[in-house]
C-alpha positions in Angstrom: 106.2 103.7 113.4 106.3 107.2 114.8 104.7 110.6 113.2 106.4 113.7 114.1 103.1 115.6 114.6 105.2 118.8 115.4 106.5 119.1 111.7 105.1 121.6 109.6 104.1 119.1 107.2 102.3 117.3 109.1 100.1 120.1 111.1 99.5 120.8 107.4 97.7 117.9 106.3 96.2 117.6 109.6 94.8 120.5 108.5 93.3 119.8 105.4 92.1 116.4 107.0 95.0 114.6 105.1 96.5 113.0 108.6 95.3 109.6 107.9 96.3 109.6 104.2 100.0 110.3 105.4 99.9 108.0 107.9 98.7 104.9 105.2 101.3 106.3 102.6 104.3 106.3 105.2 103.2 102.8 106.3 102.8 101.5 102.6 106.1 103.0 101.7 107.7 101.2 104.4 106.0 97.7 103.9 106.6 97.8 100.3 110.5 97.9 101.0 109.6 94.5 102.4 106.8 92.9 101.1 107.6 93.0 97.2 110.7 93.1 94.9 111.5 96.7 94.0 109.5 96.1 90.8 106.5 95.5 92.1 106.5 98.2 94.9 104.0 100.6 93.0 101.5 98.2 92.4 102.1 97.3 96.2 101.8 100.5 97.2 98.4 101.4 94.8 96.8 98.3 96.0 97.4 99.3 99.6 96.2 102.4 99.2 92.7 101.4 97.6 91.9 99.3 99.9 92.6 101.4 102.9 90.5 103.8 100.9 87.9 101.4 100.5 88.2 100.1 104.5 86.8 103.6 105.2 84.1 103.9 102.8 83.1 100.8 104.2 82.9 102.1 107.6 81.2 105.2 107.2 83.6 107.8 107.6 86.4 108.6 109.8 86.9 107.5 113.2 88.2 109.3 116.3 90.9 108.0 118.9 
């Protein structure tokens, strides 16, 4: 996957600390095309979400590249 980190968007949420939240959405968006019939792709996409929410909790925090 790539991020255009020059769109305005994106240096948006960067700046708001929303970068990794985009990142998990645009990846759960694109694995739900493929993972689940089109019915099921909220619930997917929810369950993703929460436990990549979760995965950081777990860690402590954010972590830098």
């Amino acid at each position: 996957m790539w991020v255009n980190e020059a769109h305005p968007a994106y240096r948006r949420g960067g700046c708001l600390a929303l970068g990794g939240y985009h990142v998990a959405l645009a990846v759960a968006l694109a694995l739900a095309a493929l993972a689940v019939d089109p019915a099921k792709e909220h619930a997917f996409i929810t369950a993703f979400l929460a436990r990549w929410g979760a995965a950081i909790e777990r860690r402590g925090g954010s972590r830098r590249r």
